[in-house]
ChimeraX commands (.cxc) that place a marker at each C-alpha (Angstrom):
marker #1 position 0.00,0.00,0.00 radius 0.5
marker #1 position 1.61,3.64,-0.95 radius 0.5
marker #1 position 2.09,5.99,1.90 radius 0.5
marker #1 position -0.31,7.97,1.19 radius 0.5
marker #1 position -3.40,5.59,1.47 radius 0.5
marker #1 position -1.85,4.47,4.75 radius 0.5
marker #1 position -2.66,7.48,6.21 radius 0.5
marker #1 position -6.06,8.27,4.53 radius 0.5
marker #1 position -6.92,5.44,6.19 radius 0.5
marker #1 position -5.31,6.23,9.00 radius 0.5
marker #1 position -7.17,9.32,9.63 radius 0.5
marker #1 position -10.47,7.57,8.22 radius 0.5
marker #1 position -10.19,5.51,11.74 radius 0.5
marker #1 position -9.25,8.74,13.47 radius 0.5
marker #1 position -6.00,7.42,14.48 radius 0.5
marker #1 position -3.71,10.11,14.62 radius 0.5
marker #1 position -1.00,9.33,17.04 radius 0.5
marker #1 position 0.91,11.96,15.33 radius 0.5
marker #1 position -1.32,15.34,15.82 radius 0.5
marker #1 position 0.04,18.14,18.01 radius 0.5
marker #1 position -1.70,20.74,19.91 radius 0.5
marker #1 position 1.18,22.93,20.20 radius 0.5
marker #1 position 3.85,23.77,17.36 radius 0.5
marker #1 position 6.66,21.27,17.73 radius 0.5
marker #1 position 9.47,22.60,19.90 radius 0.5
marker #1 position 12.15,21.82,17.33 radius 0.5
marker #1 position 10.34,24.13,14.88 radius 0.5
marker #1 position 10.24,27.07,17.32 radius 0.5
marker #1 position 13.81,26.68,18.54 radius 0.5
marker #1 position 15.11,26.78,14.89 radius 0.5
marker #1 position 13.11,29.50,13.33 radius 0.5
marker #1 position 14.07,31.98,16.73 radius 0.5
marker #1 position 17.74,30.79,17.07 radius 0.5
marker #1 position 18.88,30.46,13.75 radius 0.5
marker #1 position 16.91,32.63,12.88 radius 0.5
marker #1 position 15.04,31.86,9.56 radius 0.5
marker #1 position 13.82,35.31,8.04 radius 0.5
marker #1 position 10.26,35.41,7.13 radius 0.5
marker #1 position 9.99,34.01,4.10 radius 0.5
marker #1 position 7.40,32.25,1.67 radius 0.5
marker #1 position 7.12,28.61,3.20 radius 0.5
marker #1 position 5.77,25.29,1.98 radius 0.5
marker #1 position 4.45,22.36,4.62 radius 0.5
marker #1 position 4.22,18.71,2.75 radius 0.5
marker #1 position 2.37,16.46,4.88 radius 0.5
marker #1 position 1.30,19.42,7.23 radius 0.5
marker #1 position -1.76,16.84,9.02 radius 0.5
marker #1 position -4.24,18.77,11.31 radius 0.5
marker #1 position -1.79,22.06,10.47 radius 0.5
marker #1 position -0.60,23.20,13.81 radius 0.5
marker #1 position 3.21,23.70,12.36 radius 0.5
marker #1 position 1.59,25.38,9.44 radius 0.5
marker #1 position -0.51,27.50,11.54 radius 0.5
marker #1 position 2.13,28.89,14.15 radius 0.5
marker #1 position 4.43,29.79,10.97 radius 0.5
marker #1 position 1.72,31.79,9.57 radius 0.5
marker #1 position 1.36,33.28,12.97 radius 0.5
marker #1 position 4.67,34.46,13.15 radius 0.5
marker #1 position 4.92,36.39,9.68 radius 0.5
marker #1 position 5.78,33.55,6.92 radius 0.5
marker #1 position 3.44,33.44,3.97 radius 0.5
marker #1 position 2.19,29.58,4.41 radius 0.5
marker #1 position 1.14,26.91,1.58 radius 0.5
marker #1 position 0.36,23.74,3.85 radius 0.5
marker #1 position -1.11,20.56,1.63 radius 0.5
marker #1 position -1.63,16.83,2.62 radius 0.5
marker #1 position -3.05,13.94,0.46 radius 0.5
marker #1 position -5.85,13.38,3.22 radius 0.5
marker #1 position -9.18,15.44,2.83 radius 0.5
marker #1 position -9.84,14.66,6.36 radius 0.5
marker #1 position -6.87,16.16,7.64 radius 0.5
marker #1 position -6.99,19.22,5.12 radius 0.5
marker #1 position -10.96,19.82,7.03 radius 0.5
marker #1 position -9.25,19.73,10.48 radius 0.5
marker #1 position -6.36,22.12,9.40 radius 0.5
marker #1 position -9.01,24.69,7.81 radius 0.5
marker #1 position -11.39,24.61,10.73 radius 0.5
marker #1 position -8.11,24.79,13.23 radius 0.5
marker #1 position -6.81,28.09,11.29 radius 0.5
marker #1 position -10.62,29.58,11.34 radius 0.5
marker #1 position -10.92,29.51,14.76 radius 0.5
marker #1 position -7.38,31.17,15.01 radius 0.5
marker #1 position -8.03,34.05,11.94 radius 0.5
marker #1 position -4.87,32.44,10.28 radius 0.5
marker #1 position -4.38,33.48,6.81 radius 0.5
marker #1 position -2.63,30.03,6.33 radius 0.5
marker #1 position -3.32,28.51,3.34 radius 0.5
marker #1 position -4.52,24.40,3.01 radius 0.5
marker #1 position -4.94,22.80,-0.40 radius 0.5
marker #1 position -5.35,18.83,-0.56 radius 0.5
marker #1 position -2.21,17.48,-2.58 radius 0.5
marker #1 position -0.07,14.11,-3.14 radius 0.5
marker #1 position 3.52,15.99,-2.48 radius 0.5
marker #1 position 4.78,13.09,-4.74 radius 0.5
marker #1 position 2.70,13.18,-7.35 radius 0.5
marker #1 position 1.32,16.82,-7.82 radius 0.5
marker #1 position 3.03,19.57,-8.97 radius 0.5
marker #1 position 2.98,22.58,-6.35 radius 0.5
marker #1 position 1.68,25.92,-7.19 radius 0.5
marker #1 position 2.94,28.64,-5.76 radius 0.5
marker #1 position 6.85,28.30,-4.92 radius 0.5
marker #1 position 9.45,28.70,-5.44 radius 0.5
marker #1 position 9.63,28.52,-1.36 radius 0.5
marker #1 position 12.55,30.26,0.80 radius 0.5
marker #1 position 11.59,27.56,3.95 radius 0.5
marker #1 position 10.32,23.79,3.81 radius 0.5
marker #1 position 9.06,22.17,6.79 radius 0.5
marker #1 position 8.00,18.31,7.50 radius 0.5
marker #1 position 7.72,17.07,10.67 radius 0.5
marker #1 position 7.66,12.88,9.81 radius 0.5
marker #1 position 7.03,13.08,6.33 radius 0.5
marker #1 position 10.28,12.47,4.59 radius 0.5
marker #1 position 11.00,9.33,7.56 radius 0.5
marker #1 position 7.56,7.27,6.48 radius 0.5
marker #1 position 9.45,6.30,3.28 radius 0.5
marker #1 position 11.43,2.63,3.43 radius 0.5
marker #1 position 12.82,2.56,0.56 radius 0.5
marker #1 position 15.67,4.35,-0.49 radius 0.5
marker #1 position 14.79,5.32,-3.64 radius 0.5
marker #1 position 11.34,7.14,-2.53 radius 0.5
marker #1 position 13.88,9.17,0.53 radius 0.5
marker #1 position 15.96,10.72,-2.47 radius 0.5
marker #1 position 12.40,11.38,-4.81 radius 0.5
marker #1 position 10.93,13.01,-1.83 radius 0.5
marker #1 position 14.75,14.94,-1.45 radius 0.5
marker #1 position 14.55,16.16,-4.83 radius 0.5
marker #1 position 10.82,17.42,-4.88 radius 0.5
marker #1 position 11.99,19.51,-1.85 radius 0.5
marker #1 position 14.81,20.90,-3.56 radius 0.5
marker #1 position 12.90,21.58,-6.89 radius 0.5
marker #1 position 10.17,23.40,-4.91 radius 0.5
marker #1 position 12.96,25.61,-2.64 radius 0.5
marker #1 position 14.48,29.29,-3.89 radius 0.5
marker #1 position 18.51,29.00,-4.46 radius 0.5
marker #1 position 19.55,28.45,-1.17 radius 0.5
marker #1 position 16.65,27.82,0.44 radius 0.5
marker #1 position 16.38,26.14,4.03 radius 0.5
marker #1 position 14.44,22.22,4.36 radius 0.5
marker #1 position 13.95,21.64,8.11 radius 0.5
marker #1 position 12.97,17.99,8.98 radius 0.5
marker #1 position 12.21,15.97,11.58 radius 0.5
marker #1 position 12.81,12.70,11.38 radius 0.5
marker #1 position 12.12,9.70,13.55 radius 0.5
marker #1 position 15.32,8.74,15.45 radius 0.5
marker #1 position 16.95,4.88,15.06 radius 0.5
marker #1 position 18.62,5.36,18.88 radius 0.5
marker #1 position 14.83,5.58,20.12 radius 0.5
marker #1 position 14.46,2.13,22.07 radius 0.5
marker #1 position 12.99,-0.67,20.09 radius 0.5
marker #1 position 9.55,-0.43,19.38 radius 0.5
marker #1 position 7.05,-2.59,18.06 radius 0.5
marker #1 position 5.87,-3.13,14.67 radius 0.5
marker #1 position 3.46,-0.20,13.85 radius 0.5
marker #1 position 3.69,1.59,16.95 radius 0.5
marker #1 position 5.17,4.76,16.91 radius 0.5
marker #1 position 6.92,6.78,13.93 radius 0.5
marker #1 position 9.46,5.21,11.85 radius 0.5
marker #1 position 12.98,5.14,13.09 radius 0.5
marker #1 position 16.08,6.30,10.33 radius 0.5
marker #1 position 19.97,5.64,11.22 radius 0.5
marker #1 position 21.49,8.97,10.41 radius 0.5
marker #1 position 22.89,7.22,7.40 radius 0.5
marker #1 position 19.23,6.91,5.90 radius 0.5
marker #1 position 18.94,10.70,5.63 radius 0.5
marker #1 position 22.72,11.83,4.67 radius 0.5
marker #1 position 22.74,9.13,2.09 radius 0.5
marker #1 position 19.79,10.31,-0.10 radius 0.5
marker #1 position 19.76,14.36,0.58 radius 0.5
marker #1 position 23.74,14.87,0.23 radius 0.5
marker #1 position 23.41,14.88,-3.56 radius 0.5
marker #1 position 20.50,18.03,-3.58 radius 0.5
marker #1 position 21.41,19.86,0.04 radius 0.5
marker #1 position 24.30,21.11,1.95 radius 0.5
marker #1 position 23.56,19.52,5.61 radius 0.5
marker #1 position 24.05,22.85,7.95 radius 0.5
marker #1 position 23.04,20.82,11.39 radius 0.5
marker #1 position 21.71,18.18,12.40 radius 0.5
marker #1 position 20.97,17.50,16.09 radius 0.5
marker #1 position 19.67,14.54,18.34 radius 0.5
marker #1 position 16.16,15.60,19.89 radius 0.5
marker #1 position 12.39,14.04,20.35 radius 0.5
marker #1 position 9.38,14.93,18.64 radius 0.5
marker #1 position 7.32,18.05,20.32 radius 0.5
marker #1 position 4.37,15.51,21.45 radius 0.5
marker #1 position 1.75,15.26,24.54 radius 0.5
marker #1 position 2.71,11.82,24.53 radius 0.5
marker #1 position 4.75,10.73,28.06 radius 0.5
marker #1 position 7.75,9.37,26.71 radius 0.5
marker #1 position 7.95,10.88,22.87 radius 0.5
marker #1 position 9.58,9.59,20.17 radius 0.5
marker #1 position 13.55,10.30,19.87 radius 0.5
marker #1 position 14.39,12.11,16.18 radius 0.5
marker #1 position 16.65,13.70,14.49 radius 0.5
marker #1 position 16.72,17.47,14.10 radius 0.5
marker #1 position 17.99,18.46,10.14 radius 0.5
marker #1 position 18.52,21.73,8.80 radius 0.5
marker #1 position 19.85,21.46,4.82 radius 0.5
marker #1 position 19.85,24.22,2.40 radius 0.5
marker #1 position 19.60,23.97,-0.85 radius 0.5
marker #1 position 23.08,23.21,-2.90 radius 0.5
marker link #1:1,2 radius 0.2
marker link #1:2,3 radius 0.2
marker link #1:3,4 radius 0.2
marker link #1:4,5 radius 0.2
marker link #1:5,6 radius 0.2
marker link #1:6,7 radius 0.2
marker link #1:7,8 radius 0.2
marker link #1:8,9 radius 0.2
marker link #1:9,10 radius 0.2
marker link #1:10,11 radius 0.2
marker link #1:11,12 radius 0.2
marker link #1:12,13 radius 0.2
marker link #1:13,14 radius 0.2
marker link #1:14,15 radius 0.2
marker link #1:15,16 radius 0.2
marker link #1:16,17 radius 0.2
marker link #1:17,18 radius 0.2
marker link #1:18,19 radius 0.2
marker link #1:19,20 radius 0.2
marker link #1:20,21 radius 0.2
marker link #1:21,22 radius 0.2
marker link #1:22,23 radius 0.2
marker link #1:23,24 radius 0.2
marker link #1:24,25 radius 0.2
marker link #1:25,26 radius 0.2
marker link #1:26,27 radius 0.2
marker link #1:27,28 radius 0.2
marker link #1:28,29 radius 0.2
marker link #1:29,30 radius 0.2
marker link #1:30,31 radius 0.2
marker link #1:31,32 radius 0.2
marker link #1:32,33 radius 0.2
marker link #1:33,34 radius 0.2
marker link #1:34,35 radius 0.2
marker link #1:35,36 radius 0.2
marker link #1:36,37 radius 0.2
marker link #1:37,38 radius 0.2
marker link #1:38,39 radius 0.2
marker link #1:39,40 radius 0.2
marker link #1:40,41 radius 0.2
marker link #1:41,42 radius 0.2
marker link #1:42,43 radius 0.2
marker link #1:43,44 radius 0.2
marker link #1:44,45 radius 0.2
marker link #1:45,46 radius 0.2
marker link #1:46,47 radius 0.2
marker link #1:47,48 radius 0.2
marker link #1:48,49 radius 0.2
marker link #1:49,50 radius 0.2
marker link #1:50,51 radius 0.2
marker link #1:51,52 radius 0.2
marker link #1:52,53 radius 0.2
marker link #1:53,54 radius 0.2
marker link #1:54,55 radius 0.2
marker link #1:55,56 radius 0.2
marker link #1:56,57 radius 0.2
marker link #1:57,58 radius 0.2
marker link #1:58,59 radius 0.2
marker link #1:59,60 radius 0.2
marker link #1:60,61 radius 0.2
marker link #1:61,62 radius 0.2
marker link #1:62,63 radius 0.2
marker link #1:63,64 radius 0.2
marker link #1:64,65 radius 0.2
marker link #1:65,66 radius 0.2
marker link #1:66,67 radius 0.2
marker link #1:67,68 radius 0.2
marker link #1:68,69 radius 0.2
marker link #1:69,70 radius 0.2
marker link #1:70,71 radius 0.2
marker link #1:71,72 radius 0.2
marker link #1:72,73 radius 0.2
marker link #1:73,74 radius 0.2
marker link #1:74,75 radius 0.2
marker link #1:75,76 radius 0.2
marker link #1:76,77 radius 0.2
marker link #1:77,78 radius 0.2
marker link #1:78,79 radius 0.2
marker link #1:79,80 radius 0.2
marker link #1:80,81 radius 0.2
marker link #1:81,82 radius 0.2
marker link #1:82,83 radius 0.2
marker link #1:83,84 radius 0.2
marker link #1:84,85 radius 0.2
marker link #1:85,86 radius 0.2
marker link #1:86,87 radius 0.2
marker link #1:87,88 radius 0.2
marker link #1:88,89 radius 0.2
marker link #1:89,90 radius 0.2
marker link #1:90,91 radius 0.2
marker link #1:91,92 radius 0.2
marker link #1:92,93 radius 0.2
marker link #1:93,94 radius 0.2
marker link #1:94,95 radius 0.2
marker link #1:95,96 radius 0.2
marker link #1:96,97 radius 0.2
marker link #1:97,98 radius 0.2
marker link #1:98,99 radius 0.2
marker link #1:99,100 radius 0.2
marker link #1:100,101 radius 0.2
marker link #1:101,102 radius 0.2
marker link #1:102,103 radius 0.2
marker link #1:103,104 radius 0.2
marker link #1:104,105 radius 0.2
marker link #1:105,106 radius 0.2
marker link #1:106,107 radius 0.2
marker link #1:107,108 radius 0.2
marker link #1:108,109 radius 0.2
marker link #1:109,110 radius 0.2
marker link #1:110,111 radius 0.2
marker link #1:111,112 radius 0.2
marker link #1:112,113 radius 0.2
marker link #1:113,114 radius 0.2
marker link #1:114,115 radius 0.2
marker link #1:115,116 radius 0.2
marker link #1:116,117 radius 0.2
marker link #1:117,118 radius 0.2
marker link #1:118,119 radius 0.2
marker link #1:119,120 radius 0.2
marker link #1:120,121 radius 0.2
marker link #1:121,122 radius 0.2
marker link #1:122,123 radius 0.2
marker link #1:123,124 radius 0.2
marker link #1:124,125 radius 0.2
marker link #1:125,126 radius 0.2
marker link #1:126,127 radius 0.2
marker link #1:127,128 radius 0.2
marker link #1:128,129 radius 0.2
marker link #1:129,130 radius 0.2
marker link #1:130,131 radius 0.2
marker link #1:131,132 radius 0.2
marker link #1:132,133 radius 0.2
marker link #1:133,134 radius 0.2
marker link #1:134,135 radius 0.2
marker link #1:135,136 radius 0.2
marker link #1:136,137 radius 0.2
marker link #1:137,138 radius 0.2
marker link #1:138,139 radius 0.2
marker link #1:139,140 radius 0.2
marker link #1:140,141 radius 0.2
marker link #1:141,142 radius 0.2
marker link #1:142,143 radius 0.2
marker link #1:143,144 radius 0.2
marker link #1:144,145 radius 0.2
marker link #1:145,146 radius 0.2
marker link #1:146,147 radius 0.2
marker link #1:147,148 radius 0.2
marker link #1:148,149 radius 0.2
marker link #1:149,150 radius 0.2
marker link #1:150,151 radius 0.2
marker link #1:151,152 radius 0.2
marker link #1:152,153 radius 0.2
marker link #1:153,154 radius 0.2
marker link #1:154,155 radius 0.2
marker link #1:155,156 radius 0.2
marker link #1:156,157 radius 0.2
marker link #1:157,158 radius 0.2
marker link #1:158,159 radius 0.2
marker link #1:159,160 radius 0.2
marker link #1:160,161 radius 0.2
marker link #1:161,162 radius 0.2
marker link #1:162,163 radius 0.2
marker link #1:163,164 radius 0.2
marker link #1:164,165 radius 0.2
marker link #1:165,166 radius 0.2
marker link #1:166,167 radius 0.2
marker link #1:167,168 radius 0.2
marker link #1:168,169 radius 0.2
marker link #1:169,170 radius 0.2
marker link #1:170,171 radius 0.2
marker link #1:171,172 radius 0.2
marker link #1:172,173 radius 0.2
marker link #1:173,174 radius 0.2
marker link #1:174,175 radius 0.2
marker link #1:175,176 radius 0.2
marker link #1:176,177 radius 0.2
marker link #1:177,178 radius 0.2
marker link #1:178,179 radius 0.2
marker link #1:179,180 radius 0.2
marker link #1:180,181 radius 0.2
marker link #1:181,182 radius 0.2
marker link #1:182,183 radius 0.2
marker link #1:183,184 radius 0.2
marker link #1:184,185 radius 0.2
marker link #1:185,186 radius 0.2
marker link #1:186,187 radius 0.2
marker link #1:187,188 radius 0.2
marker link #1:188,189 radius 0.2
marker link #1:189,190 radius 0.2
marker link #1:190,191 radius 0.2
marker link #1:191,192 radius 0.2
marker link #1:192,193 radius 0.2
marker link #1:193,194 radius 0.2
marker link #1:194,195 radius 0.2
marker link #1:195,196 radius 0.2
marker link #1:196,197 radius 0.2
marker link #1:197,198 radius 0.2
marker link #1:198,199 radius 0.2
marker link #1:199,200 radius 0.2
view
């Protein structure tokens, strides 16, 4: 089954182990330390659209898509009730083309890690890179192979660092990339790793 329909289905069932109610704390740290200017911004896989939604809320100029309707409702109806002028469209990042870029910022928090093979890690690599300005900044949090073993299905997918230099050397120049866990209500979450690449 492709990704995609995984988590249609997924959110179909209203299983969504991955929603946030607050902006992921690896986001927030990066845009205000770096910093990264305020800048047009693309979110792949943005889910209910919290990310998407604080980014919009702090200046950027937001295009946020995912291939599930059902999360695309929840992200509208989130960004109404907080006036964001955030912008949701339903889209297959690996299919459809993307209006709107070129994009100074790309964020994905656990979209680029659901991929197992290697070959779909360097397509979704070079969609980010074809959708980014000359130099343009990819932040991405990915799920973290030193998390402790897990079981099959339960939590997000866990990368050696190898599975992300391997496939995103070729398009980005890797600026940091820092051990961290997932900004999650969850007791214990998920270890990850914390990437910032711009484009080469």
């Amino acid at each position: 089954m492709e990704v995609k329909h995984k988590f249609i289905k997924k959110y179909e069932e209203g299983i969504m182990p991955w929603a946030h109610k607050k902006p992921d704390f690896n986001l927030v740290q990066m845009v205000h330390s770096r910093p990264i200017g305020i800048c047009k911004t693309f979110e792949p896989g943005c889910g209910t659209g919290t990310d998407a939604i604080w980014l919009a809320a702090q200046g950027f100029s937001v295009l946020a898509t995912d291939a599930s309707e059902i999360a695309i409702d929840l992200a509208r109806e989130q960004a109404k009730k907080q006036n964001s002028n955030c912008r949701f469209e339903v889209s297959d990042f690996m299919h459809d083309k993307i209006e709107g870029g070129p994009f100074g910022f790309v964020f994905d928090r656990g979209f680029f890690h659901t991929f197992d093979k290697l070959s779909d890690r360097k397509e979704f690599a070079r969609r980010v890179s074809n959708v980014l300005l000359s130099d343009g900044l990819w932040l991405s949090l990915i799920g973290s192979a030193d998390d402790f073993p897990r079981k099959k299905g339960e939590g997000p997918p866990q990368h050696p660092l190898r599975n992300v230099v391997k496939v995103t050397e070729p398009y980005f120049e890797i600026l940091s990339i820092k051990a961290s866990r997932f900004g999650s209500e969850a007791a214990e979450p998920a270890k990850n790793w914390v990437c910032l690449m711009k484009k080469r």
